[in-house]
TITI-935420 format. One line per field, with one value per residue (C-alpha): residue number from 1; residue in one letter; x, y, z. Coordinates in steps of 0.02 Angstrom, whole numbers, plus 50000, padded with zeros to 5 digits. Layout:
REM TITI-935420
num <- [NUM:...] $
residuo <- [A:...] $
east <- [X:...] $
north <- [Y:...] $
up <- [Z:...] $
REM end
This chain:
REM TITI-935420
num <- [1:2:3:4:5:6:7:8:9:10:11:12:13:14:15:16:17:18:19:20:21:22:23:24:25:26:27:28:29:30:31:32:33:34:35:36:37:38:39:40:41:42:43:44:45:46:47:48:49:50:51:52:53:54:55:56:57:58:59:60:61:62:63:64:65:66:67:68:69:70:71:72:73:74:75:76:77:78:79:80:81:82:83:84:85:86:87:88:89:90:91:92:93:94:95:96:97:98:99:100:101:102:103:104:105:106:107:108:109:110:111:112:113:114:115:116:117:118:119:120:121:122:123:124:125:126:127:128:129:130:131:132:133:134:135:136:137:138:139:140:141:142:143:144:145:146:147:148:149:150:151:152:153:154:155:156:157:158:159:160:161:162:163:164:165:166:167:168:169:170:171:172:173:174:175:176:177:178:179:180:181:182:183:184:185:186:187:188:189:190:191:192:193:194:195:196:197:198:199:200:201:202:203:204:205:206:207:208:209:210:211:212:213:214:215:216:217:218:219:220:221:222:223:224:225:226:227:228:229:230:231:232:233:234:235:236:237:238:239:240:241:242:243:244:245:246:247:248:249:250:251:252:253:254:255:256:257:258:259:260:261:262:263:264:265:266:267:268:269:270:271:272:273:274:275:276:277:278:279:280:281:282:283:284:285:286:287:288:289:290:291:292:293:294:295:296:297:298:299:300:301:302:303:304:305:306:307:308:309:310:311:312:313:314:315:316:317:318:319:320:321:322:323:324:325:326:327:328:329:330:331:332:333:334:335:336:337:338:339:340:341:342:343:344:345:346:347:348:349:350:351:352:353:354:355:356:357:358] $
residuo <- [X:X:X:X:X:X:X:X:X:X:X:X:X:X:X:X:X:X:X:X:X:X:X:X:X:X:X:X:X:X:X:X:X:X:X:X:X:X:X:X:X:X:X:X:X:X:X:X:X:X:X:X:X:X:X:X:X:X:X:X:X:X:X:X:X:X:X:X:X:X:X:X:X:X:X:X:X:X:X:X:X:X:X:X:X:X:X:X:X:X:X:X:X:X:X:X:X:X:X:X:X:X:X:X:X:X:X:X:X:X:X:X:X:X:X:X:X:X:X:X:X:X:X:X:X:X:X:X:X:X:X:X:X:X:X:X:X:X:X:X:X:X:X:X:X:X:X:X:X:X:X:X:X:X:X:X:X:X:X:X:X:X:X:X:X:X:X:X:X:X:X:X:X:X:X:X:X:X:X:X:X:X:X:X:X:X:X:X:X:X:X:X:X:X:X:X:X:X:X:X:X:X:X:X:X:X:X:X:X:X:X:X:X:X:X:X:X:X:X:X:X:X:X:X:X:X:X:X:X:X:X:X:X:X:X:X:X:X:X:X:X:X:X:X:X:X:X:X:X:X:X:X:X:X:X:X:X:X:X:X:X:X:X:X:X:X:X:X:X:X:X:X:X:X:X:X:X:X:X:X:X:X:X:X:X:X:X:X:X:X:X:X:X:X:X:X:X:X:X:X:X:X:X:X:X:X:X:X:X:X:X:X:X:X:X:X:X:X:X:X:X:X:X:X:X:X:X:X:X:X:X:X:X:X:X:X:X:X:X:X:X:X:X:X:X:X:X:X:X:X:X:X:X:X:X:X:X:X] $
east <- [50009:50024:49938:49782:49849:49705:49555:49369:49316:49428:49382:49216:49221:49268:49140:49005:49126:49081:48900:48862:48977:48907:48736:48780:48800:48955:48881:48913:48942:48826:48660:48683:48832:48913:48920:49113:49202:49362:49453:49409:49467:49663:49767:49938:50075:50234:50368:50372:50543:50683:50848:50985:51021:50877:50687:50563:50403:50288:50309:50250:50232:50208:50244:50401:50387:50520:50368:50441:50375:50471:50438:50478:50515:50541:50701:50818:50960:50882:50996:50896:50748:50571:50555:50665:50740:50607:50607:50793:50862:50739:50773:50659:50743:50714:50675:50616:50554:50506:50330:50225:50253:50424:50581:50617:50810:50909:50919:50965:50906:50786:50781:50900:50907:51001:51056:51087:50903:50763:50587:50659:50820:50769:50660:50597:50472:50309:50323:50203:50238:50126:50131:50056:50061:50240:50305:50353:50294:50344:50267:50327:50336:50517:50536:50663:50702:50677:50655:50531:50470:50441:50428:50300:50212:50344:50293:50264:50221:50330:50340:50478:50466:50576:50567:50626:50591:50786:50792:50856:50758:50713:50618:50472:50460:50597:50636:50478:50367:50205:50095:50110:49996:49886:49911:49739:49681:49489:49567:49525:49701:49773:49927:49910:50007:50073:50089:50024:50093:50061:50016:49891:49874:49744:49725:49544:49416:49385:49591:49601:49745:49686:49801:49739:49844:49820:49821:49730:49645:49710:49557:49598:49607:49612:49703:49670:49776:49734:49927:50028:50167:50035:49996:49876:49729:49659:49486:49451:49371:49415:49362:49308:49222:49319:49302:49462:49635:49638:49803:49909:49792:49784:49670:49612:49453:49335:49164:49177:49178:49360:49401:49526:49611:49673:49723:49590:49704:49585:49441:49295:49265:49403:49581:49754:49643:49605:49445:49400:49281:49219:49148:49056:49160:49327:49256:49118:49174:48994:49023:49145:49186:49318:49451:49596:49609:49742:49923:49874:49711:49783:49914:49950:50050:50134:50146:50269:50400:50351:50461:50374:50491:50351:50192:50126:50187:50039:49971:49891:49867:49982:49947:49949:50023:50026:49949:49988:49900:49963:49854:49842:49723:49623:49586:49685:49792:49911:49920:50068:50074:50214:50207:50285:50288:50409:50311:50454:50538:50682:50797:50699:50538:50506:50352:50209:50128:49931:49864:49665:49584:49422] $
north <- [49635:49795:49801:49959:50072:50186:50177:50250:50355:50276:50086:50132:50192:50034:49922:50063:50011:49850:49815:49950:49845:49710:49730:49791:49681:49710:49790:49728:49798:49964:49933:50071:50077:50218:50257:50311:50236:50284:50178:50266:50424:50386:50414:50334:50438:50336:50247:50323:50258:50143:50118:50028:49864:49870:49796:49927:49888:50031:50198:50308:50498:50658:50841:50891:51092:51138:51123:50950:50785:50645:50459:50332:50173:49988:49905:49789:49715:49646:49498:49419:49415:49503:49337:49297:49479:49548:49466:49487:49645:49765:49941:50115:50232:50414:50499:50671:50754:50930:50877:50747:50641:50643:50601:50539:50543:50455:50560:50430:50254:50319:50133:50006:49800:49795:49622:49704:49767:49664:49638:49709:49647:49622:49659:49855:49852:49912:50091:50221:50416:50562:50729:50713:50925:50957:50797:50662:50492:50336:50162:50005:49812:49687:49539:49455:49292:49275:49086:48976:48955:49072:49208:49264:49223:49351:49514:49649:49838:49999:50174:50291:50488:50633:50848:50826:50702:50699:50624:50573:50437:50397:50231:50263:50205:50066:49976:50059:49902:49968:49838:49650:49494:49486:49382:49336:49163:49230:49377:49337:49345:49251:49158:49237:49136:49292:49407:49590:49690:49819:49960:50092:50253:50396:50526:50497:50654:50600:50652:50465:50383:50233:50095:49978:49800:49649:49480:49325:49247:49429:49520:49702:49736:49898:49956:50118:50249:50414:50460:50435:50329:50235:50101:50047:49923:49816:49782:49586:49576:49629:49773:49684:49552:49491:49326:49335:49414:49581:49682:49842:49962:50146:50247:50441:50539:50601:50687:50652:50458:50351:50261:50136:50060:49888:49764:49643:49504:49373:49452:49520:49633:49581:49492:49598:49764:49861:49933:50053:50017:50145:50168:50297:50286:50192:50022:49952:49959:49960:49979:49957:49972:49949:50068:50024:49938:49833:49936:49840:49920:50103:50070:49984:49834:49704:49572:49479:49634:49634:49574:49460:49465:49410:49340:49165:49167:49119:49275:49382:49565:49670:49678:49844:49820:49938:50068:50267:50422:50578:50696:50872:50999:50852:50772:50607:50687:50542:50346:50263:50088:49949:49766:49629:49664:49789:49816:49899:49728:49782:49701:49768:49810:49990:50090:50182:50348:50393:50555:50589:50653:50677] $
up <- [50939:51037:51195:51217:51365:51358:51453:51464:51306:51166:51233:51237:51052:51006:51084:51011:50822:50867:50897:50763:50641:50701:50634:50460:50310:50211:50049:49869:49712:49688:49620:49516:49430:49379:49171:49244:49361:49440:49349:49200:49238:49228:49075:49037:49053:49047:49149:49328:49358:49286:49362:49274:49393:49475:49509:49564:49634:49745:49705:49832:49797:49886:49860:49951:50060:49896:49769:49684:49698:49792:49767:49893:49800:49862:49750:49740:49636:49468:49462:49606:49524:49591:49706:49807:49784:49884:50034:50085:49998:49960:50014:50002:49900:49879:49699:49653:49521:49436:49391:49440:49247:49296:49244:49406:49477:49624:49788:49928:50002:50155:50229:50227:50281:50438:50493:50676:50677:50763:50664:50510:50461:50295:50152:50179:50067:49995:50061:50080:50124:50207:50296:50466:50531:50505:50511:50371:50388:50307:50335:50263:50287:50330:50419:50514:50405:50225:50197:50217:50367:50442:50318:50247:50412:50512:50395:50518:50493:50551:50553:50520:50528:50475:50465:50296:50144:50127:50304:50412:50460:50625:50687:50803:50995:51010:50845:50721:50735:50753:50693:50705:50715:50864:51016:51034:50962:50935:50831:50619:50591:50723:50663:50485:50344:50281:50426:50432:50275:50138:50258:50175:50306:50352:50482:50498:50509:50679:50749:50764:50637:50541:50473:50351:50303:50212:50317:50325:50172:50081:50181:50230:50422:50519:50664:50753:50865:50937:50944:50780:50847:50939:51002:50865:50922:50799:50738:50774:50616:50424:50338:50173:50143:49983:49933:49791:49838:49870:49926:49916:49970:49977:50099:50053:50105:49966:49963:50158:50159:50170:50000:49993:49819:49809:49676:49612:49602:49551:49482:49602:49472:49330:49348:49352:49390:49550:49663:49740:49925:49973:50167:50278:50417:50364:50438:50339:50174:50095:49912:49768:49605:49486:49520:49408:49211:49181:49112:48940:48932:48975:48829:48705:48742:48620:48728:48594:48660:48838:48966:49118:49271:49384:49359:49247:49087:49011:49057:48920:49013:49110:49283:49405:49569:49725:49675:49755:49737:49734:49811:49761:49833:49919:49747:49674:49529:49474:49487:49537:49491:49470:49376:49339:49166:49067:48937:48843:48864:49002:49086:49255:49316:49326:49387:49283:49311:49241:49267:49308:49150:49260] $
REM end
């Protein structure tokens, strides 16, 4: 991992993060639940985007200075499949859009494998865009080696910035890396089977930039950095507390506290849907609740028709994967979401977009 260079006040922070962390329970489900729940407030729209020839998997949106709304999207050619695809030829490509429900067209590929790179030769993937003061950022996830071993165990995080969502794209500090697993063996994720990955960002209330990832046993962990590029020092312990896999999240403030959506992989709350944690201070993630239905229960979905590219085949819902908000005015707008399910029965995944009915 990257080494701290700062000393005195931001050190100090930390060790105040820690004993205060330290003696507070991780909080469960809310006593009181809700009568609505986020998930509840999104309504289907339709396919976010489909591309002839290719899988796509996160969709990541923003609203571009020219009023239109861009989507960074991880793909790859179909005819390798979701996985192995993924691993050793995904790419972020750029799409934009008059309105938020789309349609979506092709701009240009932002980030592409590079077998001369170092960390990231291969698989850009999982992207996620923001606007930090005037400047563009774009996180994502590669690796070095596709097959097994090493990979998954070699995922690593980096950071790419632009002045304009059309690029160009330049790598931060020497080769983008900003996040990797940590050299110390008393860390939780020391050694992590499947790396540090699926970056979720925030530039936290405090001027201080958060970076949430999923690593060991799929908890989420949090790095922090009171520069953008850097360095980011991570928490020695994980942010949740989840006892299923969790992944894929996506940080935003609301009402003052830092929420983050995952996936509920395995069912915390229910199988193939998502939740949202919510936390006072973007450490302790002291509640939850569900945050996302299944596509199949935004939609109706004939499953006879539907197309499974990843995923068991004995499974009777369609799943939502990486989800991405849209922000607009400080207030989630639109869902991102992608699957490994067409439900239309393509020869591709594509990507979905809901819209909050709230």
């Amino acid at each position: 991992m990257l080494k701290c260079c700062y000393c005195g006040g931001f050190l100090v922070w930390m060790a105040i993060v820690l004993v205060v962390f330290r003696t507070s329970a991780f909080g469960q489900m809310a006593d009181t639940v809700p009568s609505k729940v986020f998930a509840d407030k999104w309504e289907y729209v339709g396919v976010a985007v489909q591309e002839p020839g290719y899988t796509i998997w996160g969709t990541s949106p923003i609203v571009g200075k020219d009023g239109r709304i861009h989507l960074f999207v991880a793909r790859w050619p179909c005819s390798l499949k979701v996985d192995p695809g993924w691993r050793s030829h995904s790419e972020i490509a750029h799409y934009v859009g008059n309105k938020p429900e789309g349609p979506f067209l092709f701009s240009d590929v932002a980030l592409q494998r590079d077998t001369a790179a170092t960390w990231d030769k291969f698989g850009l993937h999982n992207p996620t865009i923001h606007k930090v003061d005037n400047l563009y950022v774009l996180l994502y996830i590669a690796n070095d080696n596709p097959t097994q071993p090493p990979h998954p165990a070699n995922q690593k995080i980096g950071m790419a910035t632009a002045l304009s969502l059309g690029g160009p794209w330049r790598k931060v500090g020497k080769d983008g890396m900003i996040l990797s697993t940590p050299d110390d063996a008393n860390s939780w994720n020391y050694q992590s089977s499947n790396g540090v990955n699926n970056p979720a960002f925030l530039k936290h209330p405090s001027g201080r930039y958060f970076l949430y990832f999923k690593s060991h046993q799929a908890k989420m962990g949090l790095a922090m950095a009171e520069s953008l590029i850097g360095p980011y020092v991570q928490m020695p312990f994980p942010v949740t507390e989840n006892d299923k896999i969790i992944e894929d999240g996506y940080a935003f403030m609301s009402d003052g506290k830092v929420q983050l959506l995952t996936t509920d992989n395995h069912g915390m709350i229910e199988p193939g849907a998502g939740i949202l944690w919510t936390s006072t201070d973007g450490i302790r993630f002291e509640n939850f609740e569900k945050g996302m239905h299944r596509i199949s229960d935004y939609t109706q979905v004939d499953l006879s028709k539907v197309a499974m590219h990843y995923g068991p085949e004995s499974q009777t819902y369609t799943k939502a994967e990486r989800p991405q908000l849209l922000i607009i005015d400080g207030e989630p707008r639109y869902l991102y979401v992608s699957s490994g399910h067409n439900i239309y029965g393509g020869d591709c995944t594509i990507s979905y977009v809901l819209k909050n009915i709230n």
